[in-house]
C-alpha positions in Angstrom: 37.4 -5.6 8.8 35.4 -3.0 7.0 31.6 -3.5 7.3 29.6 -3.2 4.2 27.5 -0.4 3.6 23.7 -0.8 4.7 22.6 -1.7 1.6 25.1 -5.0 1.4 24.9 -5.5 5.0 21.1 -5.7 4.6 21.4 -8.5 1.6 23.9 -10.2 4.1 20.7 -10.7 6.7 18.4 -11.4 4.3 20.5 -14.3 2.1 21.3 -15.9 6.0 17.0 -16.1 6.2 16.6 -17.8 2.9 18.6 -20.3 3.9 17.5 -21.0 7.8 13.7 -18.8 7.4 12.9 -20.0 10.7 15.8 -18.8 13.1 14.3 -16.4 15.4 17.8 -14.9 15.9 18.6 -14.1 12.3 15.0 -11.8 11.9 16.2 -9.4 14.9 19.7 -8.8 13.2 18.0 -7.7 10.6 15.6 -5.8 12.9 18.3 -3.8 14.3 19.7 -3.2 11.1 16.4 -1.8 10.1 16.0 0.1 13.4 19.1 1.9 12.4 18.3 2.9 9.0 15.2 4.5 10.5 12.5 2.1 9.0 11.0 1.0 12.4 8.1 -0.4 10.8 9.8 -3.2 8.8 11.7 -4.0 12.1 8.7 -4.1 14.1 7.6 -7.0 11.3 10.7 -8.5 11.8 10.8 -8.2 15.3 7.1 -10.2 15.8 8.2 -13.1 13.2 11.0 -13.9 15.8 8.8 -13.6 18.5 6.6 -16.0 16.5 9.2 -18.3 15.9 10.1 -18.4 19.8 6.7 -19.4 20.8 7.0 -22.0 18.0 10.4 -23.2 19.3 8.9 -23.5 23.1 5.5 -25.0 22.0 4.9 -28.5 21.0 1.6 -28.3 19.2 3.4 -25.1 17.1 2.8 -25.8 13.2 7.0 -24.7 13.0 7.7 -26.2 16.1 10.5 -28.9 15.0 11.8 -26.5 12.7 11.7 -23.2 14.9 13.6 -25.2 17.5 16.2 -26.9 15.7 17.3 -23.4 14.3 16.9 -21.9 17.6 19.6 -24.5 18.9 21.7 -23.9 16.3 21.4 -19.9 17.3 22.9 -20.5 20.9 26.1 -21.5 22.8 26.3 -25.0 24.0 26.1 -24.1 27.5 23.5 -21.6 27.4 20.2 -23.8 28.0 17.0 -23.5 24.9 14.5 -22.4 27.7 16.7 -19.5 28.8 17.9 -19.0 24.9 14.6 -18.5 24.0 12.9 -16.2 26.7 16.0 -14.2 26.4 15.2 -13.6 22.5 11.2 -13.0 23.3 12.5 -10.5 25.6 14.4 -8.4 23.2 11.5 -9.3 20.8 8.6 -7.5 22.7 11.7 -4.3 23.2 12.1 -3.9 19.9 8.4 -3.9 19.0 7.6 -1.6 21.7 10.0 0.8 20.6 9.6 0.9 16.9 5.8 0.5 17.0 6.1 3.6 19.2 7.7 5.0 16.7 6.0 4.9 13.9 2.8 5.9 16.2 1.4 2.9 17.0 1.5 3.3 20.6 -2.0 1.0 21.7 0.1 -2.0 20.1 3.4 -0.9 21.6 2.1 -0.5 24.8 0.7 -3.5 24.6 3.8 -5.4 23.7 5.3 -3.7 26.8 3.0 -5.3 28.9 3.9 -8.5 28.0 7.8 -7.6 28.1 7.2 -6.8 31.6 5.1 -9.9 32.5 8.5 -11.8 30.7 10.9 -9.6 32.5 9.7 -8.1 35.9 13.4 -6.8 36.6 14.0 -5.1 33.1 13.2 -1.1 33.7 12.8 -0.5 30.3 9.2 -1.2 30.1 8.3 1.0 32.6 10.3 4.0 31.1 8.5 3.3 28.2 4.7 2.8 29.6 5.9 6.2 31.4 7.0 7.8 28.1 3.8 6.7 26.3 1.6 8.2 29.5 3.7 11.3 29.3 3.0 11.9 26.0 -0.9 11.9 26.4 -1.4 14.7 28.9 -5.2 14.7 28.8 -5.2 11.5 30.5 -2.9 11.6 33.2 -5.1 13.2 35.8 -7.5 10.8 35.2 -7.1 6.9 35.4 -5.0 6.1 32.3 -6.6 3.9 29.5 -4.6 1.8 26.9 -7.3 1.7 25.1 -7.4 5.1 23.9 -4.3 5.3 22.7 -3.7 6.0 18.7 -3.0 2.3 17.0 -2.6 4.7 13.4 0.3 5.6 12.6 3.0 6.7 9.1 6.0 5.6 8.1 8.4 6.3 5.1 7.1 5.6 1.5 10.3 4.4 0.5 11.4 3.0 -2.4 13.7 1.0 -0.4 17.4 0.4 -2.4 17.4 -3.6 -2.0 14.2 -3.3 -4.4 15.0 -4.4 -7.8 11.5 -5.1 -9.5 11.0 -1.4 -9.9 11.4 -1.0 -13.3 13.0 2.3 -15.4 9.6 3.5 -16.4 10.9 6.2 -18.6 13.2 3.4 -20.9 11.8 2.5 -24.4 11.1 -0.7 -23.5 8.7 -0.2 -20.9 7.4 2.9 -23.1 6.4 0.6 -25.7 5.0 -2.4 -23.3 2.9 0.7 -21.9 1.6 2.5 -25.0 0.6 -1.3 -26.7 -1.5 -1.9 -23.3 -2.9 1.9 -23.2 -3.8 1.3 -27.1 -5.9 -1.8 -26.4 -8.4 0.6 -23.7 -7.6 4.7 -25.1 -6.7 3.9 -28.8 -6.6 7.8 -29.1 -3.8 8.6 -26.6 -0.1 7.7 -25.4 2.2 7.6 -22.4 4.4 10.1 -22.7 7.1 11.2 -19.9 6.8 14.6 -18.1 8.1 16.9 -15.9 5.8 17.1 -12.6 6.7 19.5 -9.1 7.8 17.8 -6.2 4.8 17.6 -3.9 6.3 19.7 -1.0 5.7 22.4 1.0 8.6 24.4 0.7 8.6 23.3 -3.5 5.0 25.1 -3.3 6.1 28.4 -1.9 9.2 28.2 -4.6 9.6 30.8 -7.1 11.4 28.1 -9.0 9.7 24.8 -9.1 11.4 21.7 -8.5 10.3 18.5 -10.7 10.7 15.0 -10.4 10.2 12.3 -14.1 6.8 10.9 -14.2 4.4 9.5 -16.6 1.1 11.0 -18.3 -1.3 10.6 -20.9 -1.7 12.4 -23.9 -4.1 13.0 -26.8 -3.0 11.7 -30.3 -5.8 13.3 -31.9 -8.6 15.9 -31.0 -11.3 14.0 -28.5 -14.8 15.8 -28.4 -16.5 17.0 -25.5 -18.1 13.7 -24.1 -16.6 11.3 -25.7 -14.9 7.7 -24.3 -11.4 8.7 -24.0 -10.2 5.2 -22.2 -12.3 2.3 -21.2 -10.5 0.0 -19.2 -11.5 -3.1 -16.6 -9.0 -4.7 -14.3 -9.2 -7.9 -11.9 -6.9 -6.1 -9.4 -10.4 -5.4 -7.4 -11.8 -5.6 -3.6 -14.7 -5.1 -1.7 -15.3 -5.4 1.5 -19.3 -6.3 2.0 -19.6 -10.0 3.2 -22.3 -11.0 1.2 -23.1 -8.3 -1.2 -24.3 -9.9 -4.5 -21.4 -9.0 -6.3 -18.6 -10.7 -9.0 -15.6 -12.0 -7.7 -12.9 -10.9 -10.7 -14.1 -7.8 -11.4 -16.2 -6.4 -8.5 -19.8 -5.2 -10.4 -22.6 -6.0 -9.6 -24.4 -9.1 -9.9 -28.0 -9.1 -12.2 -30.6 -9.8 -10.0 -32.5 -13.3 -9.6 -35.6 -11.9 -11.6 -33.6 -11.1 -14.2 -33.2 -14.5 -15.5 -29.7 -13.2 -16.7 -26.7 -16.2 -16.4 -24.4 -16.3 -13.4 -21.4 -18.5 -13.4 -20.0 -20.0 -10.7 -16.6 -21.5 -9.9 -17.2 -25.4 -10.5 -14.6 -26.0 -7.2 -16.4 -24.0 -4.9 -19.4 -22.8 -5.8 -20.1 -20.1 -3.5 -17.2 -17.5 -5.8 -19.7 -16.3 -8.0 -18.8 -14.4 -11.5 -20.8 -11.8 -13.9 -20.2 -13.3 -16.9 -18.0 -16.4 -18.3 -15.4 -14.2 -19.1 -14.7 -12.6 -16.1 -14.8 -16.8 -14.9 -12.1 -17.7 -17.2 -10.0 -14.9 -16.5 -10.4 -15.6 -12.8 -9.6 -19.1 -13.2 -6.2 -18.5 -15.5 -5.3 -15.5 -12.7 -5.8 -15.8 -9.6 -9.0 -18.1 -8.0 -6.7 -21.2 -8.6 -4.5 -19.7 -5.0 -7.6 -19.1 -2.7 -10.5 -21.9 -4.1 -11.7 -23.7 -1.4 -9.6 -21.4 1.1 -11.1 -19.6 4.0 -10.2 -16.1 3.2 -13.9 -15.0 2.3 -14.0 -13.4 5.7 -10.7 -11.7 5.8 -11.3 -8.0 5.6 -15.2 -8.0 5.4 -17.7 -5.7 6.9 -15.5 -4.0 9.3 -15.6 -1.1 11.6 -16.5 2.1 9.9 -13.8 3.7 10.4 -11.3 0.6 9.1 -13.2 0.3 5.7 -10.3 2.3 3.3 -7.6 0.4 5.2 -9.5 -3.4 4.6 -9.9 -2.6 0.7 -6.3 -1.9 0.9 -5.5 -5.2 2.3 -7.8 -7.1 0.4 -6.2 -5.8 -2.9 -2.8 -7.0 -1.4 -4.7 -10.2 -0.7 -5.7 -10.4 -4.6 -1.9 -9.2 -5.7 -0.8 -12.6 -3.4 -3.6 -14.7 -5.7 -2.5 -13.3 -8.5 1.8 -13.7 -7.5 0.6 -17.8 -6.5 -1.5 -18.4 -9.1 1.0 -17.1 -12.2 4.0 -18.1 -10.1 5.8 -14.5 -10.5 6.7 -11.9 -7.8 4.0 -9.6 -6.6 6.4 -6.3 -7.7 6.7 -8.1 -11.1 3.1 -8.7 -12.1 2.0 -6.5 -15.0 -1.1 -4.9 -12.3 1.6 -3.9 -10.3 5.3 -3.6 -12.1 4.5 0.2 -14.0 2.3 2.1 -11.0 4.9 4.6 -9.1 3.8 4.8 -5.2 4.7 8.2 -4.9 7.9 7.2 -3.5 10.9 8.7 -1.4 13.7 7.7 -3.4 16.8 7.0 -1.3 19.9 8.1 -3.7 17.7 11.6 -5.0 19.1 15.0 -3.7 16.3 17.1 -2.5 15.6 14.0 -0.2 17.3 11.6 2.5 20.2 9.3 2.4 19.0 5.9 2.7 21.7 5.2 5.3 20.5 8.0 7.5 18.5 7.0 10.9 16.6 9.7 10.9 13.5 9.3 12.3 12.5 13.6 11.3 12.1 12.5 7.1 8.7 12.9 6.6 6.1 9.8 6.6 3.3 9.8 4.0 2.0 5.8 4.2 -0.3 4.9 6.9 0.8 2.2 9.0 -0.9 0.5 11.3 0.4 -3.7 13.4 -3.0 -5.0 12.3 -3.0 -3.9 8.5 0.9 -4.1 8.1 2.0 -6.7 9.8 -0.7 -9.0 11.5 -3.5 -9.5 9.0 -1.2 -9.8 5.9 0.9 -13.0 7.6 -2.9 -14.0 8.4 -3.8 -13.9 4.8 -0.6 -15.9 4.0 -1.7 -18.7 6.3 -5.3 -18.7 5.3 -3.8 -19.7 1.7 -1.3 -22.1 3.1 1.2 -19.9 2.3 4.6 -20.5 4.8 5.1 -17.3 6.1 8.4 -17.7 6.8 9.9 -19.5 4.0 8.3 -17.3 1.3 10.5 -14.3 2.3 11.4 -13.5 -0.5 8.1 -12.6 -2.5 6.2 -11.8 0.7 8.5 -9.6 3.2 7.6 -6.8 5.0 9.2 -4.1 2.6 7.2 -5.9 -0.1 4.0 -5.3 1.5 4.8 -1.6 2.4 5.5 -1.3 -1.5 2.4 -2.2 -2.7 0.2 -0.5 -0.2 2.0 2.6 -0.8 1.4 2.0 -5.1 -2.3 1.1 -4.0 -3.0 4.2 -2.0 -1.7 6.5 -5.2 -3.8 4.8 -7.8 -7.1 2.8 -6.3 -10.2 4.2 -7.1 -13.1 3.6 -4.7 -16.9 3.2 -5.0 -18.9 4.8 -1.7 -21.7 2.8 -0.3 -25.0 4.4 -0.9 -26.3 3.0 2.3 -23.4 4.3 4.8 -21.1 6.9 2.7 -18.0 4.6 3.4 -15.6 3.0 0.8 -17.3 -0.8 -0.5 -15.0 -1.1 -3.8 -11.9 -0.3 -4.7 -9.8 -1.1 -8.0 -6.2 -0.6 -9.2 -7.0 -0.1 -13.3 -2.8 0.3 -14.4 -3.7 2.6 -17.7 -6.5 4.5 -15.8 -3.6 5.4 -12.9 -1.3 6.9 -15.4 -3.0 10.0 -16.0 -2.0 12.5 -13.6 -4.2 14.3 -11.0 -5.6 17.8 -11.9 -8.1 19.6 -9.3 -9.1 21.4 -13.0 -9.3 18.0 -14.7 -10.5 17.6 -18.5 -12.1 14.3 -17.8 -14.9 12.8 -15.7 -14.8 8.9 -14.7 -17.4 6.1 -12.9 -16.8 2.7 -12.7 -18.6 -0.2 -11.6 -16.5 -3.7 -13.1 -14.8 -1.1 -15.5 -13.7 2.5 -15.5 -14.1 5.0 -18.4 -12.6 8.3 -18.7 -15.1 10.5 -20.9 -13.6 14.1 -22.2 -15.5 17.2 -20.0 -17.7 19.1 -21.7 -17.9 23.2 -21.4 -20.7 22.9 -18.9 -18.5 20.5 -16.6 -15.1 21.7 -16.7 -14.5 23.3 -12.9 -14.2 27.1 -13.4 -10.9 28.6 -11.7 -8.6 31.7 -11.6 -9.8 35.5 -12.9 -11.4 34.0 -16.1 -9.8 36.6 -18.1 -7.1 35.5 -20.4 -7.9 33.5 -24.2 -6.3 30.4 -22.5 -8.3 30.3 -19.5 -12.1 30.5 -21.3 -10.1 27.8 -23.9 -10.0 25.5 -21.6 -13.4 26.2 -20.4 -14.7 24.8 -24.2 -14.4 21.1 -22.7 -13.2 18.6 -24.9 -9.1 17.8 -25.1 -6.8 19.1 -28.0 -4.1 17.1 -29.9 -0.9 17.2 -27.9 -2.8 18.2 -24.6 -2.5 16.1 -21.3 -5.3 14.1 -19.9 -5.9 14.7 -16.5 -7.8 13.4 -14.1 -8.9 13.4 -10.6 -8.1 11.3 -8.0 -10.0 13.7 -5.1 -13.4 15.7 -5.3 -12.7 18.9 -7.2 -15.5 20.5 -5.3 -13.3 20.8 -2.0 -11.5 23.7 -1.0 -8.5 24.0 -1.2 -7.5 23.0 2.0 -9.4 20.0 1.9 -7.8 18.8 -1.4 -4.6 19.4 -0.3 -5.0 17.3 3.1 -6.4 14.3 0.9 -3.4 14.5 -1.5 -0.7 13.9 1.7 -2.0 10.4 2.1 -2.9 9.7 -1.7 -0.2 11.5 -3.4 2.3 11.6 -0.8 2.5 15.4 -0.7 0.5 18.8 -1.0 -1.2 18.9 -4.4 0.6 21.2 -6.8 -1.5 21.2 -9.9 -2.2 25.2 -11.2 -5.5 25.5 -9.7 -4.1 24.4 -6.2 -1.1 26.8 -6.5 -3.4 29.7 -7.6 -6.1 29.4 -4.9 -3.4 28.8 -2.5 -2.2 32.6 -3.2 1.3 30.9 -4.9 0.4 31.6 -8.6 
């Protein structure tokens, strides 16, 4: 019989876990399958809910533990006993996360998973080609005593927009056209969304003669907009931060009035520590999102974390407020109107001048950070923390589902630094602000604080680039934007070199910047 093709083959898997979410067997066929199409991130996720799931089976105080082993014996051969069933499953369990969290990078959390295969399976020599491997590939340290510790746990994997994904909507169609220009009219009444033609963000595209483009979105002036004035004013409850205890609203992430100020504070009358700037932002909190986490320990979740972690946790906390948001209005996260319209700078499968999605090729390149505590382990612990099943919800919170997101967040989130430490405290996905594309030359300047406004440049803050000779050039240099011209902002600080904008837009944009000014410093005008 002829097997289906990966796509069908992967539905097949995934329809078997919506009907028995806890058989530990059925998450590592999918694994391999996932292995083999080269995403060894989504079947390292897989790979530790079955080895969940066998713990659960084998554990009598386990939350799943009836359920986990009733579909465990259903998973093996009448003669084959549960004890030997299950350690034999753990076993290829801690394999395939050592391997595929070795491959995207990951190698602290693979090599730990392949100490604990070994301590499973003494006999198997496949951990100790792979502790070998892992050494091997860390020659500094192998004249001195070796040290798990210092292995990488960061690693990349594809930003795919993966083909079983139908919630990404045709973005260029008239009806999302229209949803998006009546949203964009409600915060930049002088501009509209209008579809463009954009380079592919790739080396070898940025030493082309001849361009190659990809369909995207952008904004556009209706109407002349003088230098300095609001072009869009937007807020958004799509926020984070990630202070504990900073004094600051829980919808829309400004900053609380002080205590002498005698200004009004409203609080949540459920739990009264959620505290709000005003009774808006209460009411819009309450019909939103609060509703899925009031009274739920996830306050800590994320919170004043190491240094170097601080992008990474306002990433995940803005996929804990997308879960809020998905339990609260009872939609899927990918279908939420914060989420649905903002591209993540994907690789899509089925395009030419990229992969095939049925390739396992682990050479295509890998643009989204990845790491086992952000991707796989703190995202489940969110899930629990809201009394969320984390197996039986599969089908709004899987793996591939996270990735998504994160890789849409990463594009569009703006940030706030600290002014005590320089690191990231805020961060906010604003859908309308997101849709203007990134310029290292942009025509706009933006601040937010709750809410983001875009305000036109003037002449004395447009960035000054190229010879400064021809009529167009010093026309730009007049600040202001035109009728007809796009808006562009920026997403980096145009005061970098080029160098250093071009290594931030890898992991924001998913490739090498390619607006003019990049391409002209860069000696490819």
């Amino acid at each position: 019989m002829k097997q289906p093709a990966p796509e069908g083959q992967w539905r097949l898997l995934t329809e078997r876990l919506y009907k028995s979410p806890y058989n530990a067997k059925s998450y590592l066929d999918r694994a391999d399958l996932y292995q083999e199409l080269g995403f060894p991130d989504l079947a390292a996720g897989d790979a530790y809910k079955a080895l969940l799931l066998t713990d659960e089976a084998t554990d009598e105080s386990g939350e799943y533990h009836d359920v986990a082993r009733t579909a465990l014996m259903n998973s093996k051969d009448e003669d084959v006993p549960l004890e030997y069933h299950a350690k034999s499953l753990a076993s290829k369990c801690y394999k395939l996360l050592t391997s595929n969290l070795r491959a995207c990078g990951c190698l602290k959390n693979a090599f730990n998973f392949c100490e604990r295969g070994l301590a499973v399976d003494s006999d198997d020599d496949f951990y100790e080609k792979q502790k070998a491997s892992m050494i091997y590939q860390y020659p500094s340290l192998r004249s001195s005593p070796f040290n798990p510790a210092e292995l990488s746990d960061q690693g990349s994997v594809r930003r795919e927009l993966y083909p079983w994904n139908t919630h990404e909507p045709d973005r260029f169609s008239t009806t999302s056209l229209s949803f998006l220009n009546a949203e964009l009219s409600k915060v930049a009444p002088k501009c509209s969304v209008v579809a463009v033609e954009l380079p592919l963000l790739t080396e070898a595209n940025a030493l082309a003669a001849a361009k190659v483009t990809v369909k995207q979105l952008g904004i556009f002036a209706n109407e002349e907009i003088a230098p300095g004035e609001t072009v869009l004013h937007e807020t958004s409850i799509l926020t984070a931060n990630n202070r504990l205890h900073d004094p600051l609203c829980d919808a829309c992430s400004s900053e609380l009035p002080s205590i002498s100020s005698h200004q009004q504070i409203y609080a949540c009358p459920e739990c009264d520590d959620t505290i709000y700037c005003s009774e808006h932002c209460l009411s819009v909190a309450s019909s939103a999102y609060h509703p899925a986490i009031c009274g739920k320990d996830v306050d800590a979740i994320g919170k004043d974390t190491d240094p170097k972690e601080a992008a990474d946790a306002l990433y995940l906390l803005l996929l804990g407020r997308v879960i809020a948001l998905s339990e609260t209005q009872d939609l899927h996260p990918l279908e939420l109107k914060e989420t649905k319209y903002i591209w993540g700078d994907f690789i899509h499968p089925n395009s030419k001048y990229v992969h095939s999605s049925t390739a396992s090729d682990y050479t295509i390149a890998h643009h989204l950070p990845f790491s086992f505590a952000y991707n796989i382990l703190s995202p489940l612990h969110i899930l629990e923390k809201m009394d969320i099943d984390i197996y039986a919800n599969l089908e709004r919170y899987d793996f591939w589902i996270f990735n998504t997101l994160y890789a849409k967040f990463r594009g569009t989130a703006s940030a706030r630094l600290s002014t005590r430490d320089g690191r990231p405290e805020v961060c906010a996905v604003h859908p309308m602000w997101c849709l203007a594309n990134h310029s290292c030359a942009p025509n706009v300047r933006w601040e937010w604080g709750g809410e983001i406004k875009f305000w036109a440049r003037a002449g004395d803050e447009v960035v000054r680039w190229g010879p400064g000779k021809d009529d167009d050039m010093k026309n730009r240099w007049k600040g202001g934007i035109s009728k007809g011209q796009e808006v562009l902002n920026h997403y980096c600080d145009p005061d970098l070199d080029v160098k250093g904008r071009r290594e931030w837009a890898v992991g924001a944009l998913g490739g090498m910047c390619m607006c003019e000014r990049c391409l002209w410093e860069a000696g490819g005008k």
